[in-house]
N, C-alpha and C positions, 0 to 999 in steps of 0.2 A: 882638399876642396878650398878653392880661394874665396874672399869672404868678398861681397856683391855690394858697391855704395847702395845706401836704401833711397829709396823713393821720400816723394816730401811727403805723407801720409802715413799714418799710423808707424811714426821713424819706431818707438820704440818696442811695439808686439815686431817689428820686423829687423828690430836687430834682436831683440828677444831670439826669434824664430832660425836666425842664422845662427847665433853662439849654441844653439840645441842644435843644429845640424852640424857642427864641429864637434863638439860632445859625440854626438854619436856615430859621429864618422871615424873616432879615434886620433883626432887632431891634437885631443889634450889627454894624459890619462891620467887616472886615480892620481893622485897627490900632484900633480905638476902645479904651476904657477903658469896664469895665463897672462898673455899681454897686459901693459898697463893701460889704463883710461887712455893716455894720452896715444897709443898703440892702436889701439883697437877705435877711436875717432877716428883716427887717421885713413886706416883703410876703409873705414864703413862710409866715410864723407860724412859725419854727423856730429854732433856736439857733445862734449865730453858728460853733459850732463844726461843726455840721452841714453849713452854708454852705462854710466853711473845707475840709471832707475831700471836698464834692462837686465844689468848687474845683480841687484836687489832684488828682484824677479827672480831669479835664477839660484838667488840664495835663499828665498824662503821656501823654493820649491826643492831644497834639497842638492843640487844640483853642484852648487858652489859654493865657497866657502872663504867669507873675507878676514885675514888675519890681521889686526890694528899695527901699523906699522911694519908687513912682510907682502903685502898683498893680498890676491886672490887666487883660490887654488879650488883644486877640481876635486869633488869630492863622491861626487857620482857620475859615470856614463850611463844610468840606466836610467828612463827618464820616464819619471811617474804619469805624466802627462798623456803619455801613448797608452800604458797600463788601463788608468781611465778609460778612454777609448774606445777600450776594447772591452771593459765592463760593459760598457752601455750600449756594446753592440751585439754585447751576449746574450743569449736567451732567459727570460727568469728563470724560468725552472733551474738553468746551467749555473746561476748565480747563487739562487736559495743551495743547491749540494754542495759550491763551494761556504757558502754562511753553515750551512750542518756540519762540514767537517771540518770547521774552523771551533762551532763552538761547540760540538762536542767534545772534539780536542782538551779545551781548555774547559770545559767542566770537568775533566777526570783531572787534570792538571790539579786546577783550584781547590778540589777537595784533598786530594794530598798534601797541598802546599798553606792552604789560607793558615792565619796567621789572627789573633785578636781584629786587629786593625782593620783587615779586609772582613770579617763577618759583622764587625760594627758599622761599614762603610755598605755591606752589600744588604744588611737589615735596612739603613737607612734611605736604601734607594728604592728598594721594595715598600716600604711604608709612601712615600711620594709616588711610585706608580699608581699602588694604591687608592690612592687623594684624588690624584690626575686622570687615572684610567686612558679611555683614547681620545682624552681631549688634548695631552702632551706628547707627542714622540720621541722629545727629550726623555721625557723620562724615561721610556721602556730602553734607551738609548743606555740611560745611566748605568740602570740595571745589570744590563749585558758587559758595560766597559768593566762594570763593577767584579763581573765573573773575571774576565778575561784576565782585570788588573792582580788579583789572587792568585795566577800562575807564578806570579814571579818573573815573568820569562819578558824580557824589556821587547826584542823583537818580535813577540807574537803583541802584546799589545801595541806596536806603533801600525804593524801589518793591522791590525782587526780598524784600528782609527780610519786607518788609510782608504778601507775594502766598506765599512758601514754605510756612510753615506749615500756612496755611490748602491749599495742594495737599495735602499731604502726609496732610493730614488727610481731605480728600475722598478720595483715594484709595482710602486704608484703610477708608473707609464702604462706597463704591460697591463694593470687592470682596468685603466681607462675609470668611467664614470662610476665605477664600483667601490662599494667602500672597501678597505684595506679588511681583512680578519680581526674579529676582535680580541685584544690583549685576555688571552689566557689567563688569570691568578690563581689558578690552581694549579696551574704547574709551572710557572714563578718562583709559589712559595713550596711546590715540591723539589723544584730544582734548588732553591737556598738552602732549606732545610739536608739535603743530602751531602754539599760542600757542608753543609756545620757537620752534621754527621761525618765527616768523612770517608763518604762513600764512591767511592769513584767510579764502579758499575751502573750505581744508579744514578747518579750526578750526568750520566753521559746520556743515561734512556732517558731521561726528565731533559735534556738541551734536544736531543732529538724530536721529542715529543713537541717542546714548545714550536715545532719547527713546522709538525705533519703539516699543519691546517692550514697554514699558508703556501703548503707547495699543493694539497691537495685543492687549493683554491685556482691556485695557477696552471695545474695539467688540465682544471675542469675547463680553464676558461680559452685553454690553449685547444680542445677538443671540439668545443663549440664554435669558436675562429674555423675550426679545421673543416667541418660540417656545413658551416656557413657557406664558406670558399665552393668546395661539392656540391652543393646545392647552387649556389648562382653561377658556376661551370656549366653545369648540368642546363639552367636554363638558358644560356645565353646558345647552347650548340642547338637548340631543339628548331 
């Protein structure tokens, strides 16, 4: 795919928008070396500085990767951004089962795995939800990474970073004017207490559990949507 001079408007989301359409068109692959600034000005008709902050873009999103005196090289074709996307065009419900089997996962993990560090780190974030209750989302945030971070496992915690937000944010779309469930701490401190124990059966039904109320919040409210819909069908054919 040949690369397109950009327009005088928004030059740099749209040289952005083109090096991600190379990317995934397989123009560059995994480890290559892309063109230099002066390369890629060139063809795009744009200023090197342009090149350069769409560059930076593209590296913090994972995407690229600049080596101090080698260049820039490609370090992923798969491109988070679209991932995104497709979270927030997912259904709740469809999102909280991937969040269940994500942190039930890593509750059985974590109580096999934790380590001093991680029960003095996952007390400590429990003690601040605590404090905070639902006046912080941070916190119950911490909590969670806190679980996850006791696996061990570098790839499920960058995956769980990546996937959180975006729940959290679907959540609070799909419930609209409703308030979000409220923070459970009794099964917080039954989910901590079982990673100390070392229980991994029950570390996984206490992640599940933290999990019902808010999906049983979401099928109720998906039901009532649904109800809604039938009902003003129903009167508009009459």
């Amino acid at each position: 795919m040949a690369l397109k001079a950009a327009g005088r408007t928004s030059l740099v989301d749209s040289v952005v928008e083109q090096l991600r359409a190379q990317l995934a068109d397989g123009e560059w692959a995994v480890g290559d070396r892309i063109p230099t600034e002066h390369e890629l000005a060139r063809q795009l008709g744009v200023g090197r500085n342009t090149v350069r902050e769409a560059v930076r873009v593209l590296v913090h999103a994972g995407l690229l990767e600049s080596r101090q005196g080698n260049g820039t090289f490609v370090r992923s074709t798969a491109d988070p951004a679209a991932v995104l996307s497709g979270v927030r065009h997912a259904g709740a419900a469809d999102v909280i089962e991937l969040r269940i089997a994500l942190e039930a996962e890593a509750a059985r993990l974590a109580a096999v795995r934790r380590d001093t560090h991680d029960l003095v780190r996952l007390r400590a974030t429990l003690t601040t939800l605590r404090e905070e209750g639902d006046r912080d989302a941070d916190a119950d945030l911490a909590f969670h990474l806190a679980v996850v971070g006791a696996t061990h496992n570098a790839a499920f915690v960058e995956v769980y970073r990546f996937f959180s937000a975006q729940v959290h944010e679907v959540l609070v779309e799909a419930l609209g004017d409703r308030e979000m469930p409220p923070v459970d701490m009794d099964t917080h401190e039954a989910l901590a207490a079982a990673i100390e124990a070392g229980d991994p059966e029950e570390a996984e039904r206490q992640a599940r559990e933290l999990l019902r109320v808010p999906m049983e919040a979401v099928v109720a409210l998906t039901d009532e949507q649904e109800r809604s819909g039938k009902t003003g069908n129903t009167g508009e054919s009459r």
